[in-house]
N, C-alpha and C positions, 0 to 999 in steps of 0.2 A: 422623333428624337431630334434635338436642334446639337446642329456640327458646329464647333469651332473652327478655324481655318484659318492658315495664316494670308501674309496679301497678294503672295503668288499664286496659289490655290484659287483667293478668291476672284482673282482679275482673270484667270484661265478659264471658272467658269462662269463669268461676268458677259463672256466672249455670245454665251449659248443664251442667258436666262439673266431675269431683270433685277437691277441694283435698288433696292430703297432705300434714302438715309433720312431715318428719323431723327435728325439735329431740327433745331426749330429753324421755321424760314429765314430769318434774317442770317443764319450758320449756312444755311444754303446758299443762298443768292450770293455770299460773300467769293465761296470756291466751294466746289463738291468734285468729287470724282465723273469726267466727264461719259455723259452717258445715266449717270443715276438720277433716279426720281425722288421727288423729295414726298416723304408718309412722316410729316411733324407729329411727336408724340405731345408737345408742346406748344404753345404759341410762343412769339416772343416775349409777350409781358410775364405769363406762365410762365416759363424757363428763370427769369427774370427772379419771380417769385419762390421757386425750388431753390434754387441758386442762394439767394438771400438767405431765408430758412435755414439751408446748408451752414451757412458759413455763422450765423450768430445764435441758433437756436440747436443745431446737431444734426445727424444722422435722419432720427426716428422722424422727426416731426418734418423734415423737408420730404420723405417718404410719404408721410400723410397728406401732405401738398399735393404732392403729385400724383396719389392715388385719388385725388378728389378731384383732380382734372381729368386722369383717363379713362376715369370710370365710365362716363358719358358718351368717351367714345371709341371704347370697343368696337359696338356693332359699326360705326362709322367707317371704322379704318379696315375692317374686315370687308368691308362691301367698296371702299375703295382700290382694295385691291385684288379682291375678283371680281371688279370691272376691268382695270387695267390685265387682269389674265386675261381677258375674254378675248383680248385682241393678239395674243402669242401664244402657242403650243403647253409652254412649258407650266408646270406646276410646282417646280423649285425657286427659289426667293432666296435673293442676298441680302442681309442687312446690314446695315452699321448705323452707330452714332460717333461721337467724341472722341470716346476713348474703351466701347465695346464694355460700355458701365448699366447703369440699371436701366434708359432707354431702349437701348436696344434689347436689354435680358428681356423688359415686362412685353414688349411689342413681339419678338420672338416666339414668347409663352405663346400670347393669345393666337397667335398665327399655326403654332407647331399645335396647340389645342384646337382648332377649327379642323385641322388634317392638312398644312401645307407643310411642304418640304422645306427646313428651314434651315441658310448658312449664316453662322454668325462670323464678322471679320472681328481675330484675334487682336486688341490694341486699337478697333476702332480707326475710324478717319484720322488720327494722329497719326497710328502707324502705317496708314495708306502714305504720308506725308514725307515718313522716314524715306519709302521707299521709291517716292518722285525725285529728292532730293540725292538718292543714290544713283536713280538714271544716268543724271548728268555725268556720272566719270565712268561710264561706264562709255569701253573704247568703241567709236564708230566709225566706220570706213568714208569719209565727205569727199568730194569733189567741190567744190568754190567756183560761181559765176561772179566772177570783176568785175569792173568797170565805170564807169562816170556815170553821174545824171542822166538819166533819159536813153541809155544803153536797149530802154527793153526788156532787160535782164529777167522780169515776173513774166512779160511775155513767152519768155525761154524757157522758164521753170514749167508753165503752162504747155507748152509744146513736150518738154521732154517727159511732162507728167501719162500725156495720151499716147504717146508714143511708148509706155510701160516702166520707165523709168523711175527708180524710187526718188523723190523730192520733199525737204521739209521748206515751206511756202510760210516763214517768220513772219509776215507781213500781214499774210493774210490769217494767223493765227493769232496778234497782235491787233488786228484789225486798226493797223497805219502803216501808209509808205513810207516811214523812216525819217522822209525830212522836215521842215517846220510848216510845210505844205500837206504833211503825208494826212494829218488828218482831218480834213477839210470834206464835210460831206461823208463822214464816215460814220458807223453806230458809233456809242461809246467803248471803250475799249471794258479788256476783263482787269480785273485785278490782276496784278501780279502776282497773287496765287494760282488762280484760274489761270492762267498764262501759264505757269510753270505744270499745271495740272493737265492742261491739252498738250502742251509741247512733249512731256516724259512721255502719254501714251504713243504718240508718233516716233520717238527717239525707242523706246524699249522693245516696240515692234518691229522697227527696223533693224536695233542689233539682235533679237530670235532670228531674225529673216538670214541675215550674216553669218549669225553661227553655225544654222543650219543651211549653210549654201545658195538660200532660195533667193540671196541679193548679191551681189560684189559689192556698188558704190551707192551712196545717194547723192545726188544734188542738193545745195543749200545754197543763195544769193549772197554775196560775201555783206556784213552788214555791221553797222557800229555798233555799242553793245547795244544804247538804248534806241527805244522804236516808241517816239513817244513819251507818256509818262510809266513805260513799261523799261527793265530790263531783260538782257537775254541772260541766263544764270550763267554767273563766271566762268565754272567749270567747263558748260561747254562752249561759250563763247573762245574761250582760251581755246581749247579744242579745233575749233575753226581757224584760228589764227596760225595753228600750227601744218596747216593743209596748204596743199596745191590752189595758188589762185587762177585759175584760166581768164585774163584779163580781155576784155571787148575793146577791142583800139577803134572808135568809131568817128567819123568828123564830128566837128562841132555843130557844123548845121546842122545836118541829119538829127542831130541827139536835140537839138534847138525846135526843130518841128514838131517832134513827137513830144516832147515839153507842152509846146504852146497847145498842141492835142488833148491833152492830159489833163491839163490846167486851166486852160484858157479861159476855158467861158464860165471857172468858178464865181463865185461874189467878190467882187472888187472890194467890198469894206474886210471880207475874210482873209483875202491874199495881201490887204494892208495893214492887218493886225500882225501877221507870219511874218509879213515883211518887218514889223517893230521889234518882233521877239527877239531876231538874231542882230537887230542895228550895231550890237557892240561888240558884232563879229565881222559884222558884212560894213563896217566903220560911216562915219557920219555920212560921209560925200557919196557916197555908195547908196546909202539906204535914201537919201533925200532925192537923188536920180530916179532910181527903181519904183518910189510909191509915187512920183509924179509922172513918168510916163505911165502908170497904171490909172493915174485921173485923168489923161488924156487919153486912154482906151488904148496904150501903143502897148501890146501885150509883150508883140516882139522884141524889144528891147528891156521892158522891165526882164525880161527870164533871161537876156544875154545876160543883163548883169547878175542875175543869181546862179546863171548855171556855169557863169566864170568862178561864182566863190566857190560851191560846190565840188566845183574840179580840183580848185588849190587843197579844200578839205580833204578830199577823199585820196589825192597825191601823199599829202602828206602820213594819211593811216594806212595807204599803201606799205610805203618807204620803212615804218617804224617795225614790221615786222621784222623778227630775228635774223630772218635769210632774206630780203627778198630780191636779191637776185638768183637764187636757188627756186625760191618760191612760186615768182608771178611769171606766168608764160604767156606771150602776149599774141591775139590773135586779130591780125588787121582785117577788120571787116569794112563794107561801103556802106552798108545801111542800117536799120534798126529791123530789118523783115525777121519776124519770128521764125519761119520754118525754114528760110535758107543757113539763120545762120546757128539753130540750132546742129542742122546737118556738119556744118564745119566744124561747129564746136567739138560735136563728137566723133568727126573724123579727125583730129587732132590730138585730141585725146588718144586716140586710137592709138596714135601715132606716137604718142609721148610716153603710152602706156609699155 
């Protein structure tokens, strides 16, 4: 007998037993629930084609469409997915499409007719979507790492993540470090759906964890909204800004090394492309410096002069918070070492706590 189920139900038991979403690939690849496997009841041209049908010819006959593509492949999709069983315990299967409409009904049948255990998600990927976007305002307990350029700050998050601490790691869920350098040598990033898809499961897990006692605070790296050609979603970006900043007071040098660390030995033509994008921030005389000591290989000065813009930037999104003299508590450290100064970090905290 195939279960309906709404999207709390279905992510609870999504936890145990495998997610399929029969949207067509190209509906995949875009953003899917992270974690699920794509079982296209469709291709993309197919879908394409039902789709059409739908919409200028009616009901029945796009029906016929699409029974004239899945016919073929029943036994296909039944033998795809007890292969995929073969390699997990379970014999119950989630499914969804769209909107929990006749994809996922016919894929459901033939699976609950072969003898699997079959959950259908109520509203489909749509309303898996309602309820990412509900995440976000949903209240979390943050703690905020500060700090300029080259602080180390993911190094921190890194430390405090082994050390047991809960951490949401934007950056690396975003896949960029934030500035016009951040993505240099990186994969391509997700969509900003798939971004908002991985981030709500980390964010909705850690307020279970809260409610049920099993956390007090997380970490999160204090950060602009966008990261890239991604946003962080308003609600909880806002969210963040309303938090405790614990700010890294660290020298310039120090933050200047682990820079040149960092960065250094990227591709000169890439670090003078980064350099053109912000020209009409980092101003003419600025930028014509910076990409010429970078054709002389003098790494160290082209990143003083970016990591002096950097500082006046992030000075300034300090400052515009509502409090932040209330807000930003400022911790003088010597260096960028990750494990010492996570320890202060969190003995200060301790302390402020």
């Amino acid at each position: 007998m195939i279960k309906k189920i709404n999207t709390s139900d279905f992510l609870n038991l999504a936890i145990n037993h495998p997610v399929f979403d029969v949207r067509s690939p190209g509906e995949y690849l875009h953003a899917h629930i992270p974690g699920a496997f794509n079982l296209p009841l469709f291709s993309d041209e197919e879908r394409k084609i039902v789709g059409t049908a739908y919409k200028q010819e009616g009901k029945q006959p796009a029906i016929k469409y699409g029974l004239e593509f899945f016919g073929p492949k029943m036994i296909p999709l039944i033998d795809d997915v007890k292969a995929f069983l073969k390699k997990s315990s379970s014999s119950t299967i989630l499914l969804h499409c769209w909107r929990g409409g006749m994809r996922s009904a016919a894929v459901a049948w033939l699976l609950d007719l072969y003898g699997f255990e079959v959950y259908l998600l109520e509203g489909g990927y749509k309303a898996y979507r309602q309820h990412v976007l509900a995440v976000f305002d949903l209240p979390l307990r943050m703690q905020i790492i500060g700090g300029y350029t080259g602080s180390n700050k993911t190094g921190m998050l890194h430390q405090l993540k082994q050390m047991g601490h809960a951490v949401i790691d934007l950056e690396h869920i975003a896949l960029h470090k934030g500035s016009a350098f951040g993505g240099i040598d990186m994969e391509p990033q997700p969509t900003q759906e798939m971004f908002e898809n991985k981030l709500a499961v980390i964010v909705y897990q850690l307020y279970l964890a809260q409610e049920n006692k099993m956390e007090t605070n997380c970490w999160i790296e204090d950060e602009s909204q966008r990261l890239g050609k991604l946003h962080i979603p308003h609600p909880f970006w806002n969210s963040m800004r309303q938090k405790t900043v614990f700010f890294l007071d660290i020298p310039f040098e120090e933050r200047l090394k682990h820079i040149i660390t960092c960065y250094g030995n990227l591709d000169k033509e890439k670090l003078i492309t980064a350099v053109i994008r912000i020209r009409k921030r980092l101003g003419p005389l600025e930028s014509k410096n910076c990409i010429n000591f970078l054709l002389e290989d003098n790494v160290q000065e082209a990143f003083r002069i970016l990591l002096q813009y950097y500082d006046k930037t992030y000075q300034k999104s300090l400052q515009n918070r509502e409090k932040p003299d209330e807000q930003i508590q400022t911790i003088s450290l010597e260096s960028i070492d990750a494990i010492e100064n996570t320890h202060k970090l969190l003995a200060c905290t301790k302390n402020f706590a």
